[in-house]
C-alpha positions in Angstrom: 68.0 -27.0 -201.0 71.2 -25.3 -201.6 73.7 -25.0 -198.2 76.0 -22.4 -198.7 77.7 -19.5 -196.8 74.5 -17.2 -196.5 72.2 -19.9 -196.0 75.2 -20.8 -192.8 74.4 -17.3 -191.9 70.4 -17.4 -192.1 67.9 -17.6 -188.7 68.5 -20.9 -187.2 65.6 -23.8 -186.8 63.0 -23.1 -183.9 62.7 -25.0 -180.7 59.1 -25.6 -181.1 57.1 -29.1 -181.0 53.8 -29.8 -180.4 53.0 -33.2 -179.2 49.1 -32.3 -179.3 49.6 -32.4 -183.1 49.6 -35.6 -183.4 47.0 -38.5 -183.1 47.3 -39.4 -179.6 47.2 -43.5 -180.7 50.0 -42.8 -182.9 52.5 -40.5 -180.2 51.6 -43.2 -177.7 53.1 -46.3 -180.1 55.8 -44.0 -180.5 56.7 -43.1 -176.7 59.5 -45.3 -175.2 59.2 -46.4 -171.8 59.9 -43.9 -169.4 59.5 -40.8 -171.9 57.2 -37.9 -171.9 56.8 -35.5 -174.7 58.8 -31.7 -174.0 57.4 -28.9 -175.2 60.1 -27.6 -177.3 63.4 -28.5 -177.9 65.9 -28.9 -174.8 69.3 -28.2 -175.0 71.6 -29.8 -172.2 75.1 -29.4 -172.2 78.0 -29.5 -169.3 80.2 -27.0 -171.1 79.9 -23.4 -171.5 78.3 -22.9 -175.0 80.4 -21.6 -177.1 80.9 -18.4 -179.7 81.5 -19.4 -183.0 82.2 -16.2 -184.9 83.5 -17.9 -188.2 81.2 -21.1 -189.0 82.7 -20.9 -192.5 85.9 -21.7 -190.6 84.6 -24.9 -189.2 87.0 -27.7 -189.8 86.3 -31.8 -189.1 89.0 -33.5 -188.6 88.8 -37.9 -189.5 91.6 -40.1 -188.1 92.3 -42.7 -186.7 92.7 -46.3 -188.0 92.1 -45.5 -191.8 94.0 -45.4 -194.9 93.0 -42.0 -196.0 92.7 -39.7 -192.8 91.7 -36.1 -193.8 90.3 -32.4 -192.6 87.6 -31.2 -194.3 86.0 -27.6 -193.8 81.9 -27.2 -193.4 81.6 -25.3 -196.5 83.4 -28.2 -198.5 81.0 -30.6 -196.4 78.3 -29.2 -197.9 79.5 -31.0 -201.1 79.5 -34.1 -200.3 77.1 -36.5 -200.9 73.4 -35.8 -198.3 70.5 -37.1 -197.4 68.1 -36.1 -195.3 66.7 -37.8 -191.8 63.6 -37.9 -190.2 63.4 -39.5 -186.9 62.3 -39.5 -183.3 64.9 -37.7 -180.9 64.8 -39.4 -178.0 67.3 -37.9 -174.4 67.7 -40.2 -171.6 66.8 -37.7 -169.2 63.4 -38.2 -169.7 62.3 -36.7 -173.2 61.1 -37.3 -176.6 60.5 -35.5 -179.9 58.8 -36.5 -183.1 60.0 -36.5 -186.1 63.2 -34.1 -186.1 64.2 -33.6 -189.5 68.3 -33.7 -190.5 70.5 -32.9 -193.1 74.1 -33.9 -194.4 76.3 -36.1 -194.8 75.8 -39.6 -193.5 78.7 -41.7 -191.5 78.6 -44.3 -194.4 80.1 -41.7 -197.0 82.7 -40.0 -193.9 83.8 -43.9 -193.8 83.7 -44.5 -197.8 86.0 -41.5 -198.3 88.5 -42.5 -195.5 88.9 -46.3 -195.4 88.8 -47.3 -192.2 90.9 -50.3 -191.5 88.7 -54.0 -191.5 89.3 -54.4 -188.1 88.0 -50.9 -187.0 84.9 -51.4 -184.2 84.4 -48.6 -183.0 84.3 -44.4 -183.7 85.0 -42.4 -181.1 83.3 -38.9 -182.0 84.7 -35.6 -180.5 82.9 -32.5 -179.9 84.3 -29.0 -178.1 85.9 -28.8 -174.5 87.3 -32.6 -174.7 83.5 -34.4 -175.2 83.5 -37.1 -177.1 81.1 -40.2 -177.2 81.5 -44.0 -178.4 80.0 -45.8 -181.0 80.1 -49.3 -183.1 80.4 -48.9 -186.8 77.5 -50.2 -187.8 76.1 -47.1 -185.5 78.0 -45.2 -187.0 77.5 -46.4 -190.5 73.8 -45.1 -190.0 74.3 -42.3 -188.4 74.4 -38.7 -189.5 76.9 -35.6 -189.6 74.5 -32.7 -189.7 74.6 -29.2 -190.4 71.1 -28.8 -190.4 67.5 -29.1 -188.4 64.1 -28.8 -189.8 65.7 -27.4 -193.1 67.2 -24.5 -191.3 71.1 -24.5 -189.9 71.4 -25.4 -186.2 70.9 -22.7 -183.2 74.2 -22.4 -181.7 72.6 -24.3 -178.0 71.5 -27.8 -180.3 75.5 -27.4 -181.5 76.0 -25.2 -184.3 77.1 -25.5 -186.8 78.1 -29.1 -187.0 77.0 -32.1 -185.1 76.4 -35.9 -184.8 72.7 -37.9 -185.1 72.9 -40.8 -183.9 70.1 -43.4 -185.2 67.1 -43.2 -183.4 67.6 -46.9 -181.5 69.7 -44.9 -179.4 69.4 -42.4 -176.4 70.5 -39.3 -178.0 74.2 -38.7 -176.0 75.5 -40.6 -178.2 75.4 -37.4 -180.5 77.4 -34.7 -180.3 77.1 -31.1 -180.6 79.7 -28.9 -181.8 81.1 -31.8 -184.0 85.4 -31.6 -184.3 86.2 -35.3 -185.2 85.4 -38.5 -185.9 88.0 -41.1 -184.5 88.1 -45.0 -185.8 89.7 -47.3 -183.4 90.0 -51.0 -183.3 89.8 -51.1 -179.6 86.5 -50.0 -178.0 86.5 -47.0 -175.7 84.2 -45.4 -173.6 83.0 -41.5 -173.8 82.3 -39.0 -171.5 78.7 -40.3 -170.1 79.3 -43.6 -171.0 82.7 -43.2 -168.2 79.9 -41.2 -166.0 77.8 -44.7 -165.4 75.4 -44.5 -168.5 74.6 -47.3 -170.4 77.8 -47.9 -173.6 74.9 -50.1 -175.4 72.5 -47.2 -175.0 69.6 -48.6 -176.5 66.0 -46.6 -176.2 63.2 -49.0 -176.3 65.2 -51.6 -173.8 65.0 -48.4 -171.4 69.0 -48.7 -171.4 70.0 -46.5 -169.4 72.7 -46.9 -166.9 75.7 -48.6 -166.1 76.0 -51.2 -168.9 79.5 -50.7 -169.9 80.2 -52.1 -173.1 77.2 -54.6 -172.8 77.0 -55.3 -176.8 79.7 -56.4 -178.9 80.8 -54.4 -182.2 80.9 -56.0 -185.6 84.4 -55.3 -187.3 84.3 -53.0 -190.1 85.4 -55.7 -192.6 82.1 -57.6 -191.6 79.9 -54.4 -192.5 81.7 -52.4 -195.6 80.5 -54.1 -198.3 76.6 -54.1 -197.2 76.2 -50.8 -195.9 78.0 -49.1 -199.3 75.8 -50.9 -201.6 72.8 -49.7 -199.4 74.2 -46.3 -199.5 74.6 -46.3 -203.7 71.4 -47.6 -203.7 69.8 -44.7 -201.5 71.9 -42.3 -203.8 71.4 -44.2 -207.0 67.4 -44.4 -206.1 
């Protein structure tokens, strides 16, 4: 698939989702405790959504504790190494979705390309209006900067055009629509929700939900480089 400028421009994904499409054995292995299948695609945000007239313009900014911070714009994104993701979407509010299919570029090559420091724990991941959301490396390391959903770019409400996937062990605020920057700190903070009484461990099939601040402790960067590239050349490689 080739993302470009017009395909930026093209008819963004649809909400739909079907859970009756599935065999009902197999959605009920699948359905975390306390879940229920929506019938499309919710979008939940405590900000205004916002216009974004330019998405050519789109700029993310890394920083933080790293030997090579940088800005890079969504079209020059686009050229950096991708993969796609397929994975269950699961919101703590009470809803699931099946297999939601990503594209771009995954954290592992945003922390190959800027170096974080070996003590780095923790990315702090900023969206729009002063959101951001916490996150170990390892997290992180797994998770996704995506431009796209079902092979289509994102409708402006699920946080076009840019956002963070977090892997699917994990209740779903920990991404982060309208994606601005990716922050590595060796010092663990908590983000907006996580500062509003839900869980900072966040972890779906535990039904980890609230007030659990900082419950799990982060493996330093040093402790997680080495693996998580050679599984990522691999990927790349295979």
């Amino acid at each position: 698939m080739k993302f470009d400028r017009d395909w930026l421009r093209g008819q963004p994904a649809s909400d739909a989702f079907d859970a009756k499409a599935y065999d009902p054995v197999d959605a009920k292995r699948r359905k975390p405790p306390g879940q229920t299948y929506a019938k499309k695609f919710p979008h939940l945000e405590y900000a205004k959504i916002p216009e974004v007239p330019s998405p050519e313009d789109w700029t993310l900014k890394v920083f933080g504790e790293v030997e090579n911070p940088f800005e890079v714009n969504l079209l020059d994104l686009f050229g950096y190494p991708q993969k796609a993701l397929n994975q269950d979407f699961h919101c703590i509010t009470g809803w699931s979705l099946l297999d939601t299919l990503w594209h771009g570029t995954p954290g592992v090559e945003i922390a190959r390309r800027a170096r974080p420091a070996d003590s780095v724990t923790t990315v702090l991941i900023h969206g729009l209006d002063e959101f951001n959301t916490c996150m170990w490396v390892e997290d992180f390391l797994n998770g996704l900067v995506s431009w796209s959903y079902q092979e289509k770019p994102l409708s402006l409400r699920h946080g076009f055009p840019l956002r963070f996937i977090a892997p699917p062990h994990l209740w779903q605020y920990k991404s982060c629509k309208w994606l601005t920057g990716l922050e590595f700190l060796t010092e663990h903070k908590l983000g907006f929700w996580e500062i509003r009484a839900y869980s900072d461990s966040a972890l779906v099939w535990e039904n980890d939900r609230y007030a659990n601040p900082m419950a799990d402790e982060g493996k330093p960067m040093g402790a997680l480089r080495a693996k998580a590239l050679a599984d990522w050349d691999e990927e790349r490689e295979g």
